[in-house]
Each structure stands twice: as structure tokens, then as C-alpha cells.
C-alpha positions as CSV (number, residue, x, y, z in Angstrom):
1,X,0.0,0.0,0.0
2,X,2.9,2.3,1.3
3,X,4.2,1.7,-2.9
4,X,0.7,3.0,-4.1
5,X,0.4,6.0,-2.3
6,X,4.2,7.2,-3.3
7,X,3.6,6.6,-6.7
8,X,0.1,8.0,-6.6
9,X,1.7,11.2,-5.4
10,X,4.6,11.3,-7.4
11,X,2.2,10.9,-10.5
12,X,-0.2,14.4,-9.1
13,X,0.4,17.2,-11.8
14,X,-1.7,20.8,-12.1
15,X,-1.4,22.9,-15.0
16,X,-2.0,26.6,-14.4
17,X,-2.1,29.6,-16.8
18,X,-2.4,32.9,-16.2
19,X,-1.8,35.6,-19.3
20,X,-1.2,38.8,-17.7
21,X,0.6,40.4,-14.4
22,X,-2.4,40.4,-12.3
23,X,-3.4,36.6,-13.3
24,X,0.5,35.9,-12.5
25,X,0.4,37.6,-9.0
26,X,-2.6,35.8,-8.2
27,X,-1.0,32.6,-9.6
28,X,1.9,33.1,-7.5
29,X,-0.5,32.8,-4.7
30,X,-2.3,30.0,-5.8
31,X,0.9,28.0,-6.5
32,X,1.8,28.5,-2.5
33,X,-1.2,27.5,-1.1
34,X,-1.5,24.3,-3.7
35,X,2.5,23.6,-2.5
36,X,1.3,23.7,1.4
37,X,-1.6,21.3,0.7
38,X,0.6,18.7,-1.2
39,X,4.0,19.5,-0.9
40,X,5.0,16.4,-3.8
41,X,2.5,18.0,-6.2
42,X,4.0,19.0,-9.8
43,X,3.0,22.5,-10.7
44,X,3.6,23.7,-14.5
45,X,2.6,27.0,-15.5
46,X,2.2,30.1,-18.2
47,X,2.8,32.7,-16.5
48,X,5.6,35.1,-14.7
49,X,8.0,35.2,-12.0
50,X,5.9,35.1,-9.1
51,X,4.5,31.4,-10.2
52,X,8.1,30.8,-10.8
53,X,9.3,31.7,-7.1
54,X,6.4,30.2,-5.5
55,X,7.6,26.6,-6.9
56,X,6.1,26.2,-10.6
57,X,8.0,25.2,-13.5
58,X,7.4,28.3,-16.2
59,X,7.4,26.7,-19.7
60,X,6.0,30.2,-20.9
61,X,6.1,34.0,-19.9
62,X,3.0,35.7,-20.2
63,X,4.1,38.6,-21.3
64,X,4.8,36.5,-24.8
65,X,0.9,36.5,-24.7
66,X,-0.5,39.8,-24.2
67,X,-2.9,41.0,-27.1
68,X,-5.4,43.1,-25.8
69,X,-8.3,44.6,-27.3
70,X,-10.1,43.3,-31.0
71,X,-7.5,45.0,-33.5
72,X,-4.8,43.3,-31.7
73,X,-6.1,39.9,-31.6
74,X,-7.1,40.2,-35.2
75,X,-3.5,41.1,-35.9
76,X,-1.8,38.7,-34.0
77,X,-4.0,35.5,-34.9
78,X,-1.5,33.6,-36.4
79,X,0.7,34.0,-32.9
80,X,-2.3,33.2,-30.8
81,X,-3.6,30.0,-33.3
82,X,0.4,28.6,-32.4
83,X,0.0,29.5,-28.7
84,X,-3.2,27.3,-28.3
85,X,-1.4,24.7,-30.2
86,X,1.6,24.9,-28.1
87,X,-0.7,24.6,-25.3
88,X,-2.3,21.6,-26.5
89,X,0.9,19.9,-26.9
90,X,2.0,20.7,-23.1
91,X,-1.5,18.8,-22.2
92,X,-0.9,15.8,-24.4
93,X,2.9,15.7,-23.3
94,X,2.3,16.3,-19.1
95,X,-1.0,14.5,-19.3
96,X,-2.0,16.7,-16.0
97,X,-5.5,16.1,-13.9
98,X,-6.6,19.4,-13.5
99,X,-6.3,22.4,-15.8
100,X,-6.3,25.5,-14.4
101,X,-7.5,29.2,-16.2
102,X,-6.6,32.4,-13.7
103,X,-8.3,35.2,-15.7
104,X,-7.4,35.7,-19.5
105,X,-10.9,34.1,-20.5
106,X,-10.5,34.2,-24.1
107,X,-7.6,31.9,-24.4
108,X,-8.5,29.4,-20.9
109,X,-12.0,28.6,-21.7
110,X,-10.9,27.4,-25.5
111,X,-8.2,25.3,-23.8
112,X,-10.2,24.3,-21.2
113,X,-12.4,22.7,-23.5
114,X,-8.9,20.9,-24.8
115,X,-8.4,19.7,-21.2
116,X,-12.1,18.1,-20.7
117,X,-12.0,16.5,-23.8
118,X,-8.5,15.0,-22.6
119,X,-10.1,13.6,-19.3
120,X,-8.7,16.6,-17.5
121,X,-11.0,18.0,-14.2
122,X,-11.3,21.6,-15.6
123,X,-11.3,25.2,-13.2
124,X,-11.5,28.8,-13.9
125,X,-10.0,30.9,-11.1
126,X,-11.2,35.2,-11.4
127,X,-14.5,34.7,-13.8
128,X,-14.6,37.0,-17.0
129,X,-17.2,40.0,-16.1
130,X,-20.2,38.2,-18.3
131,X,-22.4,40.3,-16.1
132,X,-20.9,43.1,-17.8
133,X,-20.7,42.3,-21.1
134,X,-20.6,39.2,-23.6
135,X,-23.4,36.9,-21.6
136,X,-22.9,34.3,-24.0
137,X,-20.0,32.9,-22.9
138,X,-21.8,31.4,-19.7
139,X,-22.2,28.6,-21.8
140,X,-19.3,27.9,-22.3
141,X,-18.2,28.1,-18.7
142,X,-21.2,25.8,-17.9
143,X,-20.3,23.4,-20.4
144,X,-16.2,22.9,-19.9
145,X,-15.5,24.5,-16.5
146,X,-16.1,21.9,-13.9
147,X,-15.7,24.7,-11.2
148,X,-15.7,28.3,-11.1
149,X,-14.0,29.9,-8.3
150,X,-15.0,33.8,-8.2
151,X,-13.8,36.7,-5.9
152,X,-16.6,39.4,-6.1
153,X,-19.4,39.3,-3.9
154,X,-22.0,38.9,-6.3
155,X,-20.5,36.9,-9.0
156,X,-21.8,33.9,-6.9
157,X,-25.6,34.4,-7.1
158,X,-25.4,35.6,-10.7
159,X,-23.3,32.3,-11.9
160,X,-25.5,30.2,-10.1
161,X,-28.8,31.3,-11.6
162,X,-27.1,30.6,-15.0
163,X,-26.4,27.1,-13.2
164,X,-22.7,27.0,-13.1
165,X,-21.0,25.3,-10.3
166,X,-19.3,28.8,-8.5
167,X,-17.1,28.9,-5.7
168,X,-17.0,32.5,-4.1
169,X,-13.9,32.6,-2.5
170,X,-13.1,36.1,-2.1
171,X,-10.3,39.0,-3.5
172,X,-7.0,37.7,-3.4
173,X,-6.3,41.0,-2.7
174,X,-7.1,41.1,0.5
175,X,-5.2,37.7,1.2
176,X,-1.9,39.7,-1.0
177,X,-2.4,42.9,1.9
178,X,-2.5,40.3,4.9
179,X,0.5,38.5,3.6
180,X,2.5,41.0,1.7
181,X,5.7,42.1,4.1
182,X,6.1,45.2,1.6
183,X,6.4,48.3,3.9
184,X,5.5,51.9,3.2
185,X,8.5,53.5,1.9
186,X,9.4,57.0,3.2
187,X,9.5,59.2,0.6
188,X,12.1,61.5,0.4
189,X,9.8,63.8,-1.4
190,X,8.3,67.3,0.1
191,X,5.8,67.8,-2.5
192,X,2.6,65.9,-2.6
193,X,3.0,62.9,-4.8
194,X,1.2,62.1,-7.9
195,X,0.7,58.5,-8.7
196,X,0.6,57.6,-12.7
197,X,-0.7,53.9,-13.2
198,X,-0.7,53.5,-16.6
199,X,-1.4,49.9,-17.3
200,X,0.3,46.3,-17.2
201,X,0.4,45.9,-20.9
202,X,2.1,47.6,-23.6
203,X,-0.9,48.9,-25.4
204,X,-2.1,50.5,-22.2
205,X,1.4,51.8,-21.3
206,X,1.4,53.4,-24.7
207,X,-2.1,55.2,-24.7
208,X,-2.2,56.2,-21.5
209,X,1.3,57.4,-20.1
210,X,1.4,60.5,-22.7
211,X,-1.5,61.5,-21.4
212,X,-0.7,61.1,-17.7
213,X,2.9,62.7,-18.3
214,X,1.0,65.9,-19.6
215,X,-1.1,66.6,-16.5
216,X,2.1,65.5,-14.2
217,X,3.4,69.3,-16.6
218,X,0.7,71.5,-15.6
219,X,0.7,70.4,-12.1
220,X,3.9,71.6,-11.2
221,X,3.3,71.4,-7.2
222,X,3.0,67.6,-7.5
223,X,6.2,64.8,-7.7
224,X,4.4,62.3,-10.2
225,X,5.7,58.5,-9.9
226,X,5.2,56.3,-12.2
227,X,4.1,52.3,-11.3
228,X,6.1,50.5,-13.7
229,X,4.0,46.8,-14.7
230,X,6.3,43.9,-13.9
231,X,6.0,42.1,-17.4
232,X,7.4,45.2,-19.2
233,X,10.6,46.6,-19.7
234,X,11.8,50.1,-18.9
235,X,12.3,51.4,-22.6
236,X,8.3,51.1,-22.4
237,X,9.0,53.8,-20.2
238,X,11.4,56.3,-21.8
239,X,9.1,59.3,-22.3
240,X,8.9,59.2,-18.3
241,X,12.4,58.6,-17.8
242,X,13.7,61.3,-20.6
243,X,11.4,64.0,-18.4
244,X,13.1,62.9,-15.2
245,X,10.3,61.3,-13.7
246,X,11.0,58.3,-11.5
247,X,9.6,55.0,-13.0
248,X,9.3,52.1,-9.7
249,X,8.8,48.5,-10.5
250,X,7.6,45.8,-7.9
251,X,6.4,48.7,-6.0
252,X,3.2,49.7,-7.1
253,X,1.3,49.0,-3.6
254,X,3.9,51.3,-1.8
255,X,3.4,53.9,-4.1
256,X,-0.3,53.7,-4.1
257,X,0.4,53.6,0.1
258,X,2.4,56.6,-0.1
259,X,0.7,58.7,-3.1
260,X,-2.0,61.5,-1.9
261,X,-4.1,61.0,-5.3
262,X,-3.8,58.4,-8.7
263,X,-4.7,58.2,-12.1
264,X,-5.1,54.9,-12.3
265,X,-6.0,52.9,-15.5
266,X,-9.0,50.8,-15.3
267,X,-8.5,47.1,-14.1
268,X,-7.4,45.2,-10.6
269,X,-5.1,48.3,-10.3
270,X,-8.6,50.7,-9.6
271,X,-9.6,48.3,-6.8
272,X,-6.5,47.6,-5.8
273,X,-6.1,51.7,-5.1
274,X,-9.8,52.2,-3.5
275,X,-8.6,49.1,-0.7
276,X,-5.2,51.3,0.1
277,X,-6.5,54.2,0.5
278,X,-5.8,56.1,-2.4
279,X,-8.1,59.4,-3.6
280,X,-8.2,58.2,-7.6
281,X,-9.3,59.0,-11.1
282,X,-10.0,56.1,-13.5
283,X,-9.0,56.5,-16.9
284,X,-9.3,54.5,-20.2
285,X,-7.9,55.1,-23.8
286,X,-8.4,52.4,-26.6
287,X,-8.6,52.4,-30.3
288,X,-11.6,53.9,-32.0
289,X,-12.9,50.3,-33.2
290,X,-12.6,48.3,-30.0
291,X,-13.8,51.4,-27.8
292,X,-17.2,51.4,-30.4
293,X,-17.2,47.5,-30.4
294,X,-17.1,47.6,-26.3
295,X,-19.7,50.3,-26.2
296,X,-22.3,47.9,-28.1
297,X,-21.4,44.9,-25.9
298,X,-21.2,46.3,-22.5
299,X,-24.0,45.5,-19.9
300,X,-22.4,47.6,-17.4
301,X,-22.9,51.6,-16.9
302,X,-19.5,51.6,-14.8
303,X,-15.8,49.8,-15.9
304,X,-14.0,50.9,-13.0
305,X,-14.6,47.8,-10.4
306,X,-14.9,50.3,-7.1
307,X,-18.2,51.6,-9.4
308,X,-19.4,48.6,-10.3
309,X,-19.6,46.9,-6.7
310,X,-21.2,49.7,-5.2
311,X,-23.0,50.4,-8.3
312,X,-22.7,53.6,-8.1
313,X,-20.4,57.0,-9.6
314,X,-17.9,56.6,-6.5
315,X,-14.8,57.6,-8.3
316,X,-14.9,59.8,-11.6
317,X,-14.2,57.5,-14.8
318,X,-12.8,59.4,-17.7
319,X,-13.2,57.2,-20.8
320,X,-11.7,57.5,-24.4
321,X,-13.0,61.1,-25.5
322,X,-13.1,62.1,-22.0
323,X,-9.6,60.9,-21.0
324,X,-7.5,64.3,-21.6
325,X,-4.6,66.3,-19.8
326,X,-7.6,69.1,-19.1
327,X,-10.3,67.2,-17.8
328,X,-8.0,65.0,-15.7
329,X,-6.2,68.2,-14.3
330,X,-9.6,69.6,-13.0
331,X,-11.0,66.2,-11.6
332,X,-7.3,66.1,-9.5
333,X,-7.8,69.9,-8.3
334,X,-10.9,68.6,-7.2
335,X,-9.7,66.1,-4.9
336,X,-6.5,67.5,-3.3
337,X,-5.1,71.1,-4.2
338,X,-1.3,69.8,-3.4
339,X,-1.6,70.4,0.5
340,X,-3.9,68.3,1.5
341,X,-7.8,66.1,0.6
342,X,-10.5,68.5,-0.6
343,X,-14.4,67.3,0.3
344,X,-14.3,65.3,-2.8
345,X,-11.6,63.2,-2.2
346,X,-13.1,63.1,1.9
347,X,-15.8,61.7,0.3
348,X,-14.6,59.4,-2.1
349,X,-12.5,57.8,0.9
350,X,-14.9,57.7,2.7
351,X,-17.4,55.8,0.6
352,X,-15.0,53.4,-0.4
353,X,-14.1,52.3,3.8
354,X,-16.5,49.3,3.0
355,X,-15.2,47.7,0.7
356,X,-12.6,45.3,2.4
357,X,-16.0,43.7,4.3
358,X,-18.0,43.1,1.0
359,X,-14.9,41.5,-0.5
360,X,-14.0,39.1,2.6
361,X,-14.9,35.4,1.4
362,X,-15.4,32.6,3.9
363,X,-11.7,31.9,4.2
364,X,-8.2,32.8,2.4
365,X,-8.7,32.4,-1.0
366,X,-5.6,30.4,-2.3
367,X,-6.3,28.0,0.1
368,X,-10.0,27.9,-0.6
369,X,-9.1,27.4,-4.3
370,X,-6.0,24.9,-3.6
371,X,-8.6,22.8,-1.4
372,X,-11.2,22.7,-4.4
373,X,-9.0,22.0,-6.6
374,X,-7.6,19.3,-5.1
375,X,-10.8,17.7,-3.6
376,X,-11.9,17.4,-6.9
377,X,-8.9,15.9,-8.9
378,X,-9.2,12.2,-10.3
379,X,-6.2,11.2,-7.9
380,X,-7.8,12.8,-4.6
381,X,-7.9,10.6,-1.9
């Protein structure tokens, strides 16, 4: 018996993938808590260097994988036709029991349909926003995702009345502030500082810091910083550096900790800003064609996730047309004039106090997710 069991555990494997930075962070965690519960498990990954630290073998780096938006994916479909056939391979080649999607829905739930027709036990870790836009996909979730494991409050309710089997779990970011040893770093700086988030991906970086650069020029009595994305290099980031503005990587918490207001680009990075404490605007540049595309499909009046969980205008979203040096300038005079929080950035603190209770889950979720995933694999005891 004692034989069977080595060999049974020596045999466990889990592929993960995550295509982005936040899906990597997340990942990183994931890996951990999957390493605690089994400590012989094989773990191989897409995805980035926190996976990689945490004890997964990296056979791709996401940032290899980032296309983002329609034209891009349009342009790029040869790349991403040989990425789900390199993927297949890795399935065929590992034979793992459990595949494993963290985010990047458009490329997990086609290769999550690979892994169930291989005899795989499929999960999706961070749902796609179908409550926001692109319903149909549900069915596709139902159909090849064997478990859903979500991390906003109502995601649960809403997957379950289209009869998925959802796990909510709650925001890993709340697990990433309990855990996260990453101290506020004293700033050397008199002025008050001006945080400039312009994106993890290229394409965001390149819409968005131009335009974050010019108001950090007319607003003379602030020290803007710029949170440089961990899957990009800092020649993305020349314009910032050829101005003298300092670019920080693996910092971004501590300069959100330490900043008195943001422009932060919408994704995790908006939520991840409202939990810390920081007065922000949300802003949003795309191409003409996605932007009109998005507009048609959206379900959701708000894209900036502090809006959308309160549903509600908390913090000011400035959107394509709406996302210039002027407008920005005047929405940051109206939260802090450079000495200290005006009433609408009082306010939008405030408001935002609640949201570490409506995100709390029923336990840490890594280890929530680790145990499902687990529990349900063909080789559980």
C-alpha cells in the first residue's frame, strides 16, 4: 500500500495559466497554497516570476501573450492560433489532472475545453465579467468548466442562476495585503506625490502614459511617480524617464500607500487603489474600433470595479474622449489642491471604507481554491 500512495503522489500534476501580471500575482499565490496542501505536487505554469518563485515550472512568460483589445487579436492570430497549439501539446505531453485558467478568459476557456476532452477535471479561477458584457459565454463556462471559483461578492448568485458550479472565495487582494511584508516606503519627497498607473500591458502603457505625463506638466506642485508593470521593460517607459520622472517597478502597492491622489488605469489596479487608501481618477484610452465595439457589448454603466460593486459613480471614470490632460487636471484639483484632501476626495475615501468587508470570502482564498481544486482531482484521496 505504502508503494501506491508514493507513486500515486509522485504521478499528481496541475497545470496553471495565467496571461497577464495580475493573473501571474494571483497565480503566485495560488501555487503556494496548492504547495502547502501537497508539498509532492508537480506544478507547471504560463505565467511570470511570481509562479516561478512560489515553486512552478514556467514553460512560458506571459508577457509573450498579451494581445489586448479586438485589432490586436485580429493582428496577431497567427501568434495566438500557435500559442493554443503549443498549449495543446504541453496537455498531451504532461497528461496533467486538472487544468487550471486564472483570468485571460478568451484563451482558458478554448483550452479548457482541450483539457475536458482530454479527461482533465477543468477550473476557472477570477470569472470573466459576463455580467458586464458578452453573456454568451456562460455557456461555455457551464459546459467545460467543472468549477468556477470567483472573488466578487455577487458573482456567486449571478453564476448560479445561469447554473454553473461557482465557488466564491473572495479577493485575493485582500489575502496579497494580509501576507505582503512590503512596507511603506518613506519618501524623500516634500511635494505631494502624484501616482501615474498607466497599465500592465504595452498597449495601455502606450495610450495612457502620454497622457498622464502631460497633467504630471501643468501640475507643477505635484512629484508624479510612475508604477512600472512587472511584465514590461523600462524602454516602455522612456518618455517618463527622458522628463526625469522616477519610474518604480515591484512597487506599485507602496506607491499607491504613499501617493495623496492616482490616475489609475482601469483594471485590478482601480480596486486595488480604492482598498489602500488612495483618492483616484480612472481613466481608459483604446482604439476607436474596440472602444465602439465595447460600447455595443457592455451590460455595465460603470468599468471601474470600485463603481461597479457599489453600483454607483464613487470615483470619476474618464473614458476614451473624456480621458484628456484638461479634464483629468480639474478632476485632480478637485480632490487634493497639493496640501492636503478637498471634500471630494473626503468623500470618495470615505465611501470606499466598506469595501474590504464586501470582499471578505469565507476563508483565504488560495487555500480555498487549492482545497477545491484538489478535492476534486481524479487522484484525490
Amino acid at each position: 500500500m505504502q508503494t501506491n500512495d508514493s507513486t500515486k503522489q509522485s504521478t499528481r500534476c496541475i497545470f496553471l495559466l495565467a496571461g497577464e501580471a495580475s493573473g501571474d500575482l494571483y497565480g503566485g499565490m495560488l501555487v503556494e497554497a496548492l504547495r502547502k496542501e501537497d508539498p509532492n505536487l508537480t506544478i507547471i505554469a504560463w505565467g511570470g516570476e511570481h509562479m516561478e518563485r512560489a515553486g512552478a515550472r514556467v514553460l512560458r512568460h506571459y508577457k509573450t501573450m498579451a494581445f489586448m483589445g479586438f485589432l490586436e487579436v485580429i493582428k496577431n492570430l497567427g501568434t495566438i492560433r500557435a500559442l493554443f497549439q503549443e498549449c495543446e501539446q504541453i496537455l498531451h505531453l504532461h497528461k496533467p489532472m486538472a487544468f487550471v485558467g486564472i483570468d485571460y478568459p478568451g484563451f482558458n476557456l478554448k483550452m479548457a475545453k482541450k483539457a475536458q476532452l482530454l479527461g482533465m477535471v477543468t477550473h476557472h479561477y477570477i470569472s470573466p465579467s459576463l455580467w458586464a458584457w458578452n453573456k454568451k459565454r456562460v455557456h461555455t463556462i457551464r459546459q467545460h468548466i467543472d468549477q468556477l471559483h470567483v472573488i466578487l461578492p455577487f458573482e456567486q448568485k449571478w453564476f448560479a442562476e445561469h447554473d454553473v458550479d461557482v465557488n466564491f472565495v473572495g479577493h485575493p487582494l485582500l489575502e496579497l495585503h494580509e501576507s505582503s511584508a512590503e512596507s511603506m516606503r518613506k519618501s524623500d519627497v516634500k511635494k505631494a506625490v502624484l501616482a501615474l498607473v498607466p497599465g500592465s500591458r504595452k498597449q495601455e502603457v502606450e495610450r495612457m502614459l502620454p497622457v498622464f505625463l502631460e497633467v504630471a506638466r501643468q501640475l507643477p506642485n505635484f512629484t508624479p511617480i510612475v508604477a512600472g508593470a512587472p511584465g514590461l521593460d523600462p524602454d516602455h517607459y522612456q518618455m517618463a524617464t527622458d522628463e526625469g520622472v522616477e519610474i518604480r517597478f515591484e512597487s506599485t502597492r507602496t506607491l499607491m500607500q504613499e501617493a495623496d491622489v492616482g490616475l489609475v488605469t482601469s483594471g485590478t489596479a482601480t480596486l486595488e487603489a480604492a482598498l489602500l487608501g488612495l483618492p483616484q481618477i480612472i481613466c481608459y484610452k483604446t482604439s476607436g474600433v474596440t472602444y465602439r465595439i465595447a460600447k455595443i457589448l457592455a451590460r455595465s454603466k460603470w468599468i471601474g470595479l470600485p463603481n461597479i460593486l457599489f453600483q454607483e459613480s464613487i470615483v470619476p471614470e474618464r473614458i476614451q474622449q473624456e480621458c484628456t490632460p484638461e479634464q483629468l487636471i480639474l478632476d485632480i484639483q478637485l480632490i487634493h489642491n497639493s496640501k492636503g484632501l478637498l471634500p471630494d476626495g473626503l468623500a470618495q475615501l470615505k465611501r470606499v471604507e466598506t469595501l474590504k468587508r464586501q470582499l471578505q470570502g469565507p476563508g483565504i482564498p488560495s487555500e480555498l481554491v487549492a482545497r477545491a481544486i484538489l478535492n476534486q482531482s481524479p487522484l484525490s484521496a
